[in-house]
N, C-alpha and C positions, 0 to 999 in steps of 0.2 A: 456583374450586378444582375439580378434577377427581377424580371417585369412583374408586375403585379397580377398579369395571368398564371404565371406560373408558380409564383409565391398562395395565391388562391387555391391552386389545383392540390399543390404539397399541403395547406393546412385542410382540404378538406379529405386527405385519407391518412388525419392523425384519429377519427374512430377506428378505421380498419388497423390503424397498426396498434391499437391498443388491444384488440383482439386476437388481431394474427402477426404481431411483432418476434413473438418467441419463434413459432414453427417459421417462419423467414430467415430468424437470423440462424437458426439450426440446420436448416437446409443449406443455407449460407457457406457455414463453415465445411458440411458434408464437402458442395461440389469445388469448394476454394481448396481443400487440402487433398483432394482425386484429382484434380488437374494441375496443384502448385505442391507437391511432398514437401520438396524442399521448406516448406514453410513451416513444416513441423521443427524444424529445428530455432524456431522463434517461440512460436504459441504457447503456451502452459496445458499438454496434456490433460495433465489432472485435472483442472478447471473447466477443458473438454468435454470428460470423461462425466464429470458431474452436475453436466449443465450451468456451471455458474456464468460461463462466457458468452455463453446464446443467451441468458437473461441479462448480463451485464449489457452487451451490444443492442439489444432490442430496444431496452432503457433509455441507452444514447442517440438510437435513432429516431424513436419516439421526441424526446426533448428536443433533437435539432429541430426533426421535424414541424411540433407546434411554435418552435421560435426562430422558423427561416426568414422571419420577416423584421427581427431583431437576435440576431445571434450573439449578441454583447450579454444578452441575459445570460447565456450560459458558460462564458469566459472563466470564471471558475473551473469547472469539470472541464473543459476543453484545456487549460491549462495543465489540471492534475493526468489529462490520458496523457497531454502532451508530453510530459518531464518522464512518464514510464515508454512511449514509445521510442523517446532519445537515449534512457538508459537500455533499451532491450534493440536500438540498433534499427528500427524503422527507418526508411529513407522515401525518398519521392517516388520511386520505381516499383514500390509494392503499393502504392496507391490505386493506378489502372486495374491492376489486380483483385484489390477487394471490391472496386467499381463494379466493374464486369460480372463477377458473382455475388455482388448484391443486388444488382438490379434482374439479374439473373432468377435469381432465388422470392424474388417476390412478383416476377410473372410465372412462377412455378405451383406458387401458395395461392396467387390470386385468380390466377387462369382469365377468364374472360374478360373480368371484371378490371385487370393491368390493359385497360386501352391504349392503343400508341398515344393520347394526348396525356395521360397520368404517366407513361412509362420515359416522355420523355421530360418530361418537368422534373422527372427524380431525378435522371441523367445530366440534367441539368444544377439541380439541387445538390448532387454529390458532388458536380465538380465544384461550386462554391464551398462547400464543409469541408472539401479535400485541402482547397487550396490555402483555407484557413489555418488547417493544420499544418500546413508542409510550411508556412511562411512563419508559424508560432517554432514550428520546430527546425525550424534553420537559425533562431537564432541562437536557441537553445544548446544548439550543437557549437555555434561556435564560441558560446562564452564555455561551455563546459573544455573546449580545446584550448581558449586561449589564457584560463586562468591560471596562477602560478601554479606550478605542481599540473595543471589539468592534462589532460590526453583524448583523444578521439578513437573509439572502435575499443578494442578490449585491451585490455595490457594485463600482462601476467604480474601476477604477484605471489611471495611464498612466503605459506604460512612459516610464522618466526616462532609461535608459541600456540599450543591445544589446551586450553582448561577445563576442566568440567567443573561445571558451577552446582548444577542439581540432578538430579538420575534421568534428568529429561532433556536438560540443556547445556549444551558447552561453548565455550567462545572461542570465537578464531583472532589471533593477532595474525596481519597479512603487512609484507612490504612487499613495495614495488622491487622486483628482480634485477629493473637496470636500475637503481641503486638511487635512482632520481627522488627528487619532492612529490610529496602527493600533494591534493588541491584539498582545500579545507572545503567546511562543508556549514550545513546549520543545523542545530540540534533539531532530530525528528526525520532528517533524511536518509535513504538506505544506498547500500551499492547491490547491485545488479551482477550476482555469480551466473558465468556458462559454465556446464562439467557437461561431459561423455562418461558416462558411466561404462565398465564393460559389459559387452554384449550387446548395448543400446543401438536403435539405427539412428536414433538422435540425437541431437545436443538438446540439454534442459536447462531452463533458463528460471533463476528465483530474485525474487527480491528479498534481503534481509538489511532491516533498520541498522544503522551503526548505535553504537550501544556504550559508546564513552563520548567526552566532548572533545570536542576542535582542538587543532593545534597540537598533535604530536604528531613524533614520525611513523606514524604506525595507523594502520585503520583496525578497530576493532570490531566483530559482529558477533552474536549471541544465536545461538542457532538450537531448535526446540525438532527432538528426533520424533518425527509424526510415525508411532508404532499403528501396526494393522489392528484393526478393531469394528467392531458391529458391519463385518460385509467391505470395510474402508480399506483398499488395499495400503503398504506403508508407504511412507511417501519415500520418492527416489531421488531425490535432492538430498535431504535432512539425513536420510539413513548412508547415502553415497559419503558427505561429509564427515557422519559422527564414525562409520566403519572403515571406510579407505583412506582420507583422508589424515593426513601424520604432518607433525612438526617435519618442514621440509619438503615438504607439496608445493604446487604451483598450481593454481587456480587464476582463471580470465577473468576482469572483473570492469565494468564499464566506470567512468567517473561520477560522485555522490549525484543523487537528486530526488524529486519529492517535495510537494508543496505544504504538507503537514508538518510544520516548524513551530520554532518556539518564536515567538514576539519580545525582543528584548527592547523596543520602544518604550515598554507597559514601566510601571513603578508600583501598580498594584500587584498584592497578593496574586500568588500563584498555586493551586490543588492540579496536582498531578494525581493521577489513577490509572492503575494499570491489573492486568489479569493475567497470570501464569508468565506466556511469554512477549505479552503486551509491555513488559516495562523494560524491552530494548531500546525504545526511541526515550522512554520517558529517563532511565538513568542517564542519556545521556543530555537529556536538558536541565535533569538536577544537578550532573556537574558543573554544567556552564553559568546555570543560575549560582550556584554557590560560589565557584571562579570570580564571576564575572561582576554578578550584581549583588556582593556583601549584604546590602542594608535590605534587601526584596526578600519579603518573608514567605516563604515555600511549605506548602503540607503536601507531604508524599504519601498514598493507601496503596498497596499493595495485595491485592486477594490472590493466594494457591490454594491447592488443593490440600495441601497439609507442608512440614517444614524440611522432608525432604525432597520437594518437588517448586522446593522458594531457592529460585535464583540469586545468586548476589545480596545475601541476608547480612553477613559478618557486613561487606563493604556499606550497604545501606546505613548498616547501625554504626559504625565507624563514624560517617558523614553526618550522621544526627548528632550524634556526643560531641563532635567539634565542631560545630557548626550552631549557635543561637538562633539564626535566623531563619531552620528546620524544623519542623518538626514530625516524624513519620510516625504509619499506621500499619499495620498486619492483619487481614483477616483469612481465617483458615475455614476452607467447608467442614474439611473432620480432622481435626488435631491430632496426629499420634502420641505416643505414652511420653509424657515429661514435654510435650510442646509446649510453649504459649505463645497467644495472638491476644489481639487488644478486643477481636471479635468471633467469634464462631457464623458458621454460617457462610451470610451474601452479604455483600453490599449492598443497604437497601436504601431508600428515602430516609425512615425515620433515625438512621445512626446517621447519615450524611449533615441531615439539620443540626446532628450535635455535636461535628467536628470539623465541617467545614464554614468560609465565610463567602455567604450565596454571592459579593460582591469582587468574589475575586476571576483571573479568568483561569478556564479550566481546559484540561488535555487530558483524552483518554487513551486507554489503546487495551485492546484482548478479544478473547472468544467475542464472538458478535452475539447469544446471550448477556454476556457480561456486560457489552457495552449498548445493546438496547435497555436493559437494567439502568443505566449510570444516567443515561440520556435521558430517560421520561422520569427521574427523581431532581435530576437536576433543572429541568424544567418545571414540574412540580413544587422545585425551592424558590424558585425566582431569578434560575441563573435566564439572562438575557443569550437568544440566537448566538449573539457576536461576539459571545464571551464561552463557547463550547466550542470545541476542539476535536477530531475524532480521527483514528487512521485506521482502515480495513488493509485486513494483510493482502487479499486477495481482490476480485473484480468487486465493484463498490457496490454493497447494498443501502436499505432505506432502514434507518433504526425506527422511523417512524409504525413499523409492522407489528403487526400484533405478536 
């Protein structure tokens, strides 16, 4: 428990870190993977490489920071890091480690100004945030171990089936190798692949939403091939999977998790929307909704790029036509020859008001253009905070940004 001197000292250098939070946590990562390599076969490269991780962390440190003297405010997000650090295999013993090079890294940014009395109230302050963590995520660990079907650490699985759904996206069916139950999950959760690529000095680690519902023997993922583009190298996950990857592979994969789920408490209407390859978590709450809860009336929008790059089109419309209680929407930016969508274009506010019902709850998922779009229309309609829904594929940003 933290005195009230040091809970003091922490909120008064939450100005300095809203300044110099980014070049801290960047430094951060610099001296944590020159002295821990090994770690790189955790972290996500890419996110690296692109700054999203040094902005993601700064963020987190910022928020604990202004609310170390109520951390229950941020149980939320302490929850959502938690369920990706248990799927990606964090344990207690990499804690000290990020400690050390983060208090490290902000006597490096702050120089004089990181006093021994600031420097150890953080020291202080990490060890309560840390411990927070490691207690949220031990339990985490061991409900994911001891549920039916569940397992601890990675277990292999092989792909049973490779489809290609649209020129960008293909699904993987995976079962477990020793032949066992896998653990069910909740619509909107992902599993957590490691691969070695060849040549790599590292293991790369992604997350990909499951993309059918609960309850079969088989886990399903829909996986979107990130080609190289404007300076963007291609991604090594996505391209490892869609190119080496074959019916008859064997792929690590950690047990489901992820707090972006479907609420089947609700009995209200439900608008689902999703972007290119955003509508992996979303089909698979449309099957469950349709499964599960017959009489729960469902509108599914779907925006691509045009109809050969719309995933899982036949199955959607399949699911509309037998289903009353459905009814879906397509919108395409540029139609090709003989297309049709129900809209050209974006999803924007003023088509939302004329298909959707502002009182129902909603879940997004896509490009984070897409879904700062959905967000400030859907607020603009009168959908209430606690009735919007959102999952970033990657470290979490703020849709609120201009």
């Amino acid at each position: 428990m933290l005195n009230q001197e040091t809970i003091d000292i922490i909120k008064s250098t939450v100005p300095v870190l809203e300044v110099h939070g980014k070049t801290i946590t960047s430094v951060f990562y610099k001296r944590m993977f020159e002295a821990h390599p090994e770690l790189l076969n955790i972290f996500n490269q890419a996110n690296q490489r692109q700054g999203k991780q040094s902005t993601a962390l700064a963020g987190a440190v910022y928020a604990a920071a202004a609310n170390i003297d109520r951390l229950e405010n941020i149980l939320p997000a302490v929850k959502q890091i938690a369920e990706k650090h248990r799927a990606l295999q964090i344990k207690p013993e990499h804690y000290p480690i990020v400690g050390e090079n983060l208090l490290a890294a902000i006597k490096e940014v702050l120089g004089d100004a990181a006093t021994p009395e600031i420097m150890e109230a953080w020291r202080q302050a990490y060890g309560e945030i840390a411990n927070a963590f490691i207690g949220i995520e031990a339990g985490m660990y061991k409900e994911a171990e001891e549920a039916t079907g569940g397992w601890d650490g990675y277990r292999p699985f092989v792909v049973e089936k490779k489809v290609k759904e649209s020129e960008v996206i293909t699904s993987f069916y995976l079962r477990p190798q020793d032949g066992g139950k896998i653990a069910s999950f909740i619509p909107g959760q992902y599993l957590t692949i490691r691969v070695q690529p060849e040549g790599s000095p590292y293991t790369h680690i992604r997350h990909y939403s499951l993309s059918a519902a609960p309850g079969g023997d088989v886990y399903r993922i829909s996986v979107k091939r990130e080609d190289a583009a404007e300076g963007k190298p291609a991604g090594v996950v996505s391209s490892y999977l869609h190119n080496e990857v074959q019916e008859g592979s064997v792929l690590e994969v950690t047990a489901p998790a992820g707090t972006f789920v479907l609420d089947m408490n609700l009995d209200i209407p439900v608008v689902l929307l999703s972007g290119g390859v955003g509508l992996t978590p979303m089909v698979s709450m449309l099957e469950t909704l349709l499964k599960e809860q017959p009489n729960r009336k469902v509108t599914y929008i779907h925006a691509s790029e045009c109809g050969s790059f719309h995933a899982m089109k036949d199955h959607i419309e399949s699911l509309d036509a037998a289903n009353e209680q459905m009814t879906s929407y397509v919108v395409y930016k540029t139609p090709g020859a003989g297309e049709s969508c129900h809209k050209e274009g974006y999803v924007d506010e003023a088509w939302l008001r004329e298909v959707v019902d502002p009182k129902a709850d909603f879940y997004f998922c896509g490009p984070v253009p897409f879904m700062r779009t959905v967000f400030a229309a859907l607020k603009k309609i009168g959908v209430p905070e606690e009735r919007i829904h959102y999952e970033f594929f990657g470290p979490m940003d703020q849709l609120e940004q201009a």
